[in-house]
C-alpha positions as CSV (number, residue, x, y, z in Angstrom):
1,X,-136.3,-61.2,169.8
2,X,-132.3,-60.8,171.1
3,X,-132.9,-63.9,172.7
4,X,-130.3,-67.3,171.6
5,X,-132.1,-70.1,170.6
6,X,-132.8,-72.9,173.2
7,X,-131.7,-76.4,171.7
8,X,-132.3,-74.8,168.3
9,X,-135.8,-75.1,168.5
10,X,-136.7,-71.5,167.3
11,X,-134.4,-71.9,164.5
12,X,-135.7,-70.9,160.3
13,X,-137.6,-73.1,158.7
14,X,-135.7,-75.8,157.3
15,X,-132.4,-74.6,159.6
16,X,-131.1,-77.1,161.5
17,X,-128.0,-76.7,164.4
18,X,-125.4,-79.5,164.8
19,X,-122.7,-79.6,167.6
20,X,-119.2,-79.8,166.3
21,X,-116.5,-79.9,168.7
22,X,-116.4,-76.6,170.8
23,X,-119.0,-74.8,168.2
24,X,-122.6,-75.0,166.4
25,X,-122.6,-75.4,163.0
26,X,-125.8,-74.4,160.8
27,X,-127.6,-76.4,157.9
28,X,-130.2,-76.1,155.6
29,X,-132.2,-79.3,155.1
30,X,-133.2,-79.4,151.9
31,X,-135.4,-82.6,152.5
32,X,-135.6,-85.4,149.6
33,X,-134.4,-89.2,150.1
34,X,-131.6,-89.5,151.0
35,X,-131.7,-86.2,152.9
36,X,-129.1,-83.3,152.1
37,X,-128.0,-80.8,154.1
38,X,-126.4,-77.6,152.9
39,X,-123.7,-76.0,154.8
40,X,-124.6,-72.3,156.3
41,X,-121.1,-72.4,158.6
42,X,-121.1,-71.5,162.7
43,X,-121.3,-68.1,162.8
44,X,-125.4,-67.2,162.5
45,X,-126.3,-63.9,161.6
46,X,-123.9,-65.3,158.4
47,X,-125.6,-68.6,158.2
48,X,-129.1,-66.6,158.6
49,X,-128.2,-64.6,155.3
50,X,-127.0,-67.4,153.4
51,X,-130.8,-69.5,154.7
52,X,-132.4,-66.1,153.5
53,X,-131.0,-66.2,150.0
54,X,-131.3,-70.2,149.1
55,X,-134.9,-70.0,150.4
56,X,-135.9,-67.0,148.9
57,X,-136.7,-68.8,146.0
58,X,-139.2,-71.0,147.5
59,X,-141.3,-68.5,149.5
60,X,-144.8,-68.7,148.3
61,X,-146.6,-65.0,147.3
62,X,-148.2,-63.7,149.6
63,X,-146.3,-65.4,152.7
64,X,-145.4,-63.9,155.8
65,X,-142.0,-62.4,156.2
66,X,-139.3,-61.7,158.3
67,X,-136.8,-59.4,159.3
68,X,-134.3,-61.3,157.4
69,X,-135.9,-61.6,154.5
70,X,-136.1,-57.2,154.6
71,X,-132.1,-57.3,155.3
72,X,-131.0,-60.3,152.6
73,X,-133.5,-58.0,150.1
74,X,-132.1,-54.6,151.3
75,X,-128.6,-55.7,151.4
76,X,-128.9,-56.9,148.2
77,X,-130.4,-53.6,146.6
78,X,-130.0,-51.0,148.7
79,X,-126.1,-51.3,150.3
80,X,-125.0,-50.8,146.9
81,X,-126.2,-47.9,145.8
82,X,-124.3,-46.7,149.0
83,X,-120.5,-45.1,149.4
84,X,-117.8,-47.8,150.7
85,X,-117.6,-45.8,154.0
86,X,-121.9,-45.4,154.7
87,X,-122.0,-49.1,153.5
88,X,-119.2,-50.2,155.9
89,X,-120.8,-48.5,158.8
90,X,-124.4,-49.8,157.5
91,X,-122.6,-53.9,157.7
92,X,-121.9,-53.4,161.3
93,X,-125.3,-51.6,162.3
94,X,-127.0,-54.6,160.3
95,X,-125.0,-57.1,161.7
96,X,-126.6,-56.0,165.6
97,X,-130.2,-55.3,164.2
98,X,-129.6,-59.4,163.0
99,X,-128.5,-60.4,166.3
100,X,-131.7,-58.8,168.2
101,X,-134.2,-59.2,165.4
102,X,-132.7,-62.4,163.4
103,X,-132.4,-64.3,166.3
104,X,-134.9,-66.2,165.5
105,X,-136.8,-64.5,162.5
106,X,-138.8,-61.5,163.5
107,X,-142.2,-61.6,161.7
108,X,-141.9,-57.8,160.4
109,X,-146.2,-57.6,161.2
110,X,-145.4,-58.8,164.7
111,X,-142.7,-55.8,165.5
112,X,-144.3,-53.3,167.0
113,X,-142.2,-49.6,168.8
114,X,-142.0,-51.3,172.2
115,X,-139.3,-54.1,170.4
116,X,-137.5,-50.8,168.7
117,X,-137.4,-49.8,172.3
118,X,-136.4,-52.5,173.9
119,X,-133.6,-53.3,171.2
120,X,-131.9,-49.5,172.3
121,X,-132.2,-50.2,175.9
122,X,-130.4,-53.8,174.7
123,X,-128.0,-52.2,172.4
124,X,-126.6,-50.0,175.5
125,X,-126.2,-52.8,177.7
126,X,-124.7,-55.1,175.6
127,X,-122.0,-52.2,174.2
128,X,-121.6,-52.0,178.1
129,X,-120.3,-55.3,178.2
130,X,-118.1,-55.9,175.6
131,X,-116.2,-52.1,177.2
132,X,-116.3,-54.1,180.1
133,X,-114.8,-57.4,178.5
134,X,-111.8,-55.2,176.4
135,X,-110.7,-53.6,179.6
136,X,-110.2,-57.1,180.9
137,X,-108.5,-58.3,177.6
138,X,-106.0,-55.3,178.4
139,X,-105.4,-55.9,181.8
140,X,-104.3,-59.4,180.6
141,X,-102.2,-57.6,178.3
142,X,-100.3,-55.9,181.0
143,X,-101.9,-52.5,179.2
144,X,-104.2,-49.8,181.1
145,X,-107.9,-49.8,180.9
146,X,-110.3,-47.1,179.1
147,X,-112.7,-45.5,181.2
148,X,-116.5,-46.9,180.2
149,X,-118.6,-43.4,179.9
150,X,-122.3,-43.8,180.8
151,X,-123.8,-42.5,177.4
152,X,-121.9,-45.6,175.7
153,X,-123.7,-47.5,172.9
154,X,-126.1,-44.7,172.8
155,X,-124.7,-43.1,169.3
156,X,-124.6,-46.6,168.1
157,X,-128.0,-47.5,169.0
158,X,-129.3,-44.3,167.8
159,X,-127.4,-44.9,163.8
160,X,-128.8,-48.8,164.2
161,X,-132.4,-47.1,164.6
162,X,-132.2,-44.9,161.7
163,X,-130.8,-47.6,159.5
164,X,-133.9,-49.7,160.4
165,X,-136.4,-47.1,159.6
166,X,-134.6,-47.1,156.0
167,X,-135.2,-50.3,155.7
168,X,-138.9,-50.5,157.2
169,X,-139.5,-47.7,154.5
170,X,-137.8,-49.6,151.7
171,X,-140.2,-52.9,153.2
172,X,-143.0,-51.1,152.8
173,X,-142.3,-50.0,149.1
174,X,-141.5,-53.5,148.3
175,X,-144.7,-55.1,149.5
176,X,-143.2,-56.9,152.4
177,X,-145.0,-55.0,155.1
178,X,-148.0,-52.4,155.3
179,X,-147.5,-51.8,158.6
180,X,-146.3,-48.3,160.1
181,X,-142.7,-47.8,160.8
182,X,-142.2,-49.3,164.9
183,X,-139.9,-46.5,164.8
184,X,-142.3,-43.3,165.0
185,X,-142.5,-41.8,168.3
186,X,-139.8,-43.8,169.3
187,X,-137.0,-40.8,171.1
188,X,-133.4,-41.8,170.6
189,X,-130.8,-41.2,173.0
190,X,-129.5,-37.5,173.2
191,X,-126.5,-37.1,171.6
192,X,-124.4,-33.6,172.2
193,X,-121.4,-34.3,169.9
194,X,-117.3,-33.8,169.8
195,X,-116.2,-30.3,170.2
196,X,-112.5,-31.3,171.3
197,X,-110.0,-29.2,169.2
198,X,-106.7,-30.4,170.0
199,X,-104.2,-28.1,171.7
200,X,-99.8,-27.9,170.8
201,X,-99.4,-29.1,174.2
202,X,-101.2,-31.7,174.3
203,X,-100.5,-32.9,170.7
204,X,-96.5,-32.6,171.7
205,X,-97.1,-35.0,175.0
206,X,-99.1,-37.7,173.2
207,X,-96.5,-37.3,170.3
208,X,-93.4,-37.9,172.9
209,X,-94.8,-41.0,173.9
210,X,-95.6,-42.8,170.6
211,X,-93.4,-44.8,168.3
212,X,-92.8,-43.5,164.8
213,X,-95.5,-45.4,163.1
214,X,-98.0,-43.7,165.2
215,X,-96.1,-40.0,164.6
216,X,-96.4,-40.2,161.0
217,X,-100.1,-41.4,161.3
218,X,-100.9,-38.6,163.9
219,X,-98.9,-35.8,161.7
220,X,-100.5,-37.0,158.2
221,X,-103.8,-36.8,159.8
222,X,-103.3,-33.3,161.6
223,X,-101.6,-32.0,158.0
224,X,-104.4,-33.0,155.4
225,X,-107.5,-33.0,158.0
226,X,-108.7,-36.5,156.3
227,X,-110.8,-39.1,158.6
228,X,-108.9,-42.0,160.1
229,X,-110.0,-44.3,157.6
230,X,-108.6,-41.9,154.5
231,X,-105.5,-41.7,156.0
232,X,-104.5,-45.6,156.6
233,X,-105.8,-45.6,153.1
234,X,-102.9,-42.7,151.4
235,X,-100.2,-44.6,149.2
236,X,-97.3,-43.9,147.2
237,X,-99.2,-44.4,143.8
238,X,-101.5,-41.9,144.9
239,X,-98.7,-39.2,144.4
240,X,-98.3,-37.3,141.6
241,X,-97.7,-34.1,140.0
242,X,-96.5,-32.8,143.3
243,X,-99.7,-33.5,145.0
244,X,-101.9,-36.4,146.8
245,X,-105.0,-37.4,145.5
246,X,-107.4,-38.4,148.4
247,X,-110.8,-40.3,147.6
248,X,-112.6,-40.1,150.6
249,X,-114.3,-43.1,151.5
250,X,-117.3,-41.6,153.5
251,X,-118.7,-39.6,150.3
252,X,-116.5,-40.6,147.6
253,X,-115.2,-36.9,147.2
254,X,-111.6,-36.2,145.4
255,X,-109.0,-34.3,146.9
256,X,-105.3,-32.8,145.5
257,X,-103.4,-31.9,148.5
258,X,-100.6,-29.9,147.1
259,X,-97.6,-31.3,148.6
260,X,-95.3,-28.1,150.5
261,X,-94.0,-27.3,153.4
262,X,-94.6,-29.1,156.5
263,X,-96.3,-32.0,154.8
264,X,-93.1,-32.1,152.0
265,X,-91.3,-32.6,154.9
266,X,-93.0,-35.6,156.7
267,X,-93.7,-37.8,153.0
268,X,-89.8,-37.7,153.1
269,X,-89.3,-38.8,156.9
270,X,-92.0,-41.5,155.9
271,X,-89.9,-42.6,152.9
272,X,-86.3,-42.6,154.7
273,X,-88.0,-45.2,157.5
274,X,-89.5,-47.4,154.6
275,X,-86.1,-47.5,153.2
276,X,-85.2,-50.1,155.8
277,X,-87.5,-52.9,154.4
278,X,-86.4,-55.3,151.4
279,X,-89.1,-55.1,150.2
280,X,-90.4,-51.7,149.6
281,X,-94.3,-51.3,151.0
282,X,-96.7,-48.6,148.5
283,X,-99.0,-47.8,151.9
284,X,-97.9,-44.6,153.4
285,X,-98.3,-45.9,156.8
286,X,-96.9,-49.3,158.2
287,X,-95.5,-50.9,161.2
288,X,-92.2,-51.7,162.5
289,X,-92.2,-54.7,160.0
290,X,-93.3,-53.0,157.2
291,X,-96.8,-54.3,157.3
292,X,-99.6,-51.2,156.6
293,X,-100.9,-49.9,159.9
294,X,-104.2,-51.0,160.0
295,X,-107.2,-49.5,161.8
296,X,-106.7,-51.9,164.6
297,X,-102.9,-51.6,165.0
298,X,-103.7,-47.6,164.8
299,X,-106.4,-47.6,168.1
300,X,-104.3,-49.7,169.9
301,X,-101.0,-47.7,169.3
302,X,-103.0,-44.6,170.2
303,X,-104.9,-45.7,173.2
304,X,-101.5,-46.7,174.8
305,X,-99.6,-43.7,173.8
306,X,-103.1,-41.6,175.1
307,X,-102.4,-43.5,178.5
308,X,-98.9,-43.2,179.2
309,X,-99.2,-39.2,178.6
310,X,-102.2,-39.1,181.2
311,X,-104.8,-37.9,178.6
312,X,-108.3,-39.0,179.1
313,X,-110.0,-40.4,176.1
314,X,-113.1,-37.7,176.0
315,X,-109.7,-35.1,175.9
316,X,-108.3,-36.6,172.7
317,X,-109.6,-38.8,170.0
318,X,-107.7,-39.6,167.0
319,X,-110.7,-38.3,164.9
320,X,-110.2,-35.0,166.5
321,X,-107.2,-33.9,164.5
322,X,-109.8,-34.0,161.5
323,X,-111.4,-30.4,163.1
324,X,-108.1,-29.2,164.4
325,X,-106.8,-28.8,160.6
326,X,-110.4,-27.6,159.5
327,X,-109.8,-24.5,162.5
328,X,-106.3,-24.4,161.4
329,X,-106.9,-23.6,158.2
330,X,-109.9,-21.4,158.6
331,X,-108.1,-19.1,160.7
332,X,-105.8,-18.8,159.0
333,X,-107.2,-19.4,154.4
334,X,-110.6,-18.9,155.8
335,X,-114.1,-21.1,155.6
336,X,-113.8,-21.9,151.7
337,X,-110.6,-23.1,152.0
338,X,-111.5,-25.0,155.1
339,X,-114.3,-26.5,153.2
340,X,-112.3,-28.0,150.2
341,X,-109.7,-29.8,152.6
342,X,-113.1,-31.1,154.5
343,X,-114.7,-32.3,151.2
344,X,-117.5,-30.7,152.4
345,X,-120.5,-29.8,149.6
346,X,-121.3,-26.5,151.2
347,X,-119.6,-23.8,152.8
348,X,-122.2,-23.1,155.6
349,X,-121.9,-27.6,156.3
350,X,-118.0,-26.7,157.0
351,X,-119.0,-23.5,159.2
352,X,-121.1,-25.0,161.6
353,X,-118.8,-28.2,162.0
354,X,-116.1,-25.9,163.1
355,X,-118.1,-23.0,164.8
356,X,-119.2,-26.6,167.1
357,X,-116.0,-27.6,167.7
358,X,-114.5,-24.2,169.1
359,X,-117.5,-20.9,169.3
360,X,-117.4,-18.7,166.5
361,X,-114.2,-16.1,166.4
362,X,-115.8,-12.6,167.3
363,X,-113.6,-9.5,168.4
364,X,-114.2,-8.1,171.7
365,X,-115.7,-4.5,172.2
366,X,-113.6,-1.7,171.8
């Protein structure tokens, strides 16, 4: 398990590997006279899925399966029943699980907790290395690095673990397994969460040292207290009545942000720059070039503007302005109000996510 396959020997039935150039590309061998190969592509946890599904087919009853055969099958049903944002996250934690437990086939009787612990310990190092590998990327790019905490990969690992018990549960309720979950007993790493709340002077130095794009991206967020995600998302047509409708993507819940005051004010800064452009761009947020500011374009912008102002990144994530509104807004509307810019389903879920981030408010003795 985790390991790459040594002259494609430990390869899916029926897969076979050919060398291409520079790269590996992936068959299926469907067998027959003259023989025909099917085309899977060179990138395998992709060529895996598309094996899974033309040879699901095939399988007799009662075979043994694999971890692949759970994902294709969960993938299939589960993802979506899911919200866009869950199901994003849920590709990329799938995509890893695939590369430690795909690589070849796991037989799902043959994992047992040890391989659920080995794969965290795995997870960590191998997040370890790509920090490593995108601090030399920037160094080639004449940019700073990012300092590499210890506890990276941790969080990661510990969401990739509970997404595997989901699917060892939805296994065993599909007749794929009846073995117990290897995840029981298994301790994930300890995680104490964000409780940054960003302060006016700090917000003004990181502001004074990004371009414009990044302003307007860095006052929508800290005005409406969406996720990152929500805001790259706002657009023109989702303006109306004197207010902005926000779908969030994490849990699908509908916003009307009534549109006043300081946030008035920055939709018409962020209208005069789009002016410049021939041809006129509906995203709220774009580049230089009119292009919108994707979530890419947005770390890197940030990260840079973060370094020249000498703030380290545990000080200030861009996610934190999310929890400086919610405090904003709670001192000053209170928790309900709070709550219904947060999207959150009850008020006690918004008090405890802000009571985190900064201790309750309590007066002092008289």
């Amino acid at each position: 398990m985790g390991r790459k396959p040594t002259r494609w020997t430990n390869l899916p039935r029926g897969m076979r590997a050919r060398e291409r150039g520079n790269k590996i590309h992936y068959y299926l061998d469907t067998g027959g006279k003259p023989r025909k190969e099917i085309p899977l592509g060179s990138d395998y946890v992709a060529a895996v899925h598309k094996w899974a599904e033309l040879t699901a087919a095939k399988r007799p009853v009662g075979a043994d399966y694999t971890f692949v055969d759970v994902a294709v099958a969960y993938r299939a049903k589960v993802f979506p029943t899911k919200a866009p944002r869950t199901r994003s996250d849920n590709e990329k934690e799938l995509e890893w699980l695939l590369k430690f437990f795909g690589d070849p086939p796991a037989p799902l009787d043959g994992i047992e907790p040890l391989h659920m612990r080995q794969y965290m310990d795995w997870r960590v190092i191998e997040a370890r290395k790509l920090a490593i590998q995108a601090n030399a990327e920037r160094v080639a790019a004449g940019r700073g690095t990012q300092p590499i905490p210890d506890t990276l990969g941790q969080v990661r690992a510990n969401r990739e673990k509970a997404l595997f018990s989901h699917m060892w549960n939805f296994a065993r309720e599909s007749g794929y397994t009846k073995a117990p979950n290897p995840c029981a007993g298994i301790k994930g790493f300890k995680e104490s969460g964000r409780d940054v709340v960003v302060s006016d002077q700090m917000m003004q130095s990181i502001l004074e040292h990004a371009g414009l794009p990044l302003q307007f991206a860095i006052r929508l967020a800290d005005l409406t207290g969406q996720r990152p995600g929500d805001v790259l998302r706002m657009s023109e047509s989702h303006i109306s009545g004197g207010v902005l409708h926000v779908r969030q993507g994490k849990t699908g819940a509908k916003l009307r942000i009534e549109i006043e005051g300081e946030l008035k004010r920055l939709l018409a800064e962020i209208q005069v720059f789009k002016s410049q452009f021939k041809v006129r761009p509906l995203a709220l947020l774009v580049n230089e070039s009119g292009e919108r500011l994707s979530k890419h374009m947005l770390r890197d912008r940030f990260d840079d503007a973060r370094a020249a102002a000498g703030i380290a990144k545990a000080d200030f994530q861009f996610r934190d302005l999310r929890a400086t509104a919610a405090t904003a807004v709670d001192e000053e509307s209170g928790t309900r109000s709070a709550q219904a810019l947060l999207g959150h389903t009850t008020e006690g879920m918004t008090a405890h996510y802000i009571r985190h981030k900064v201790g309750k408010k309590v007066k002092p003795v008289r």
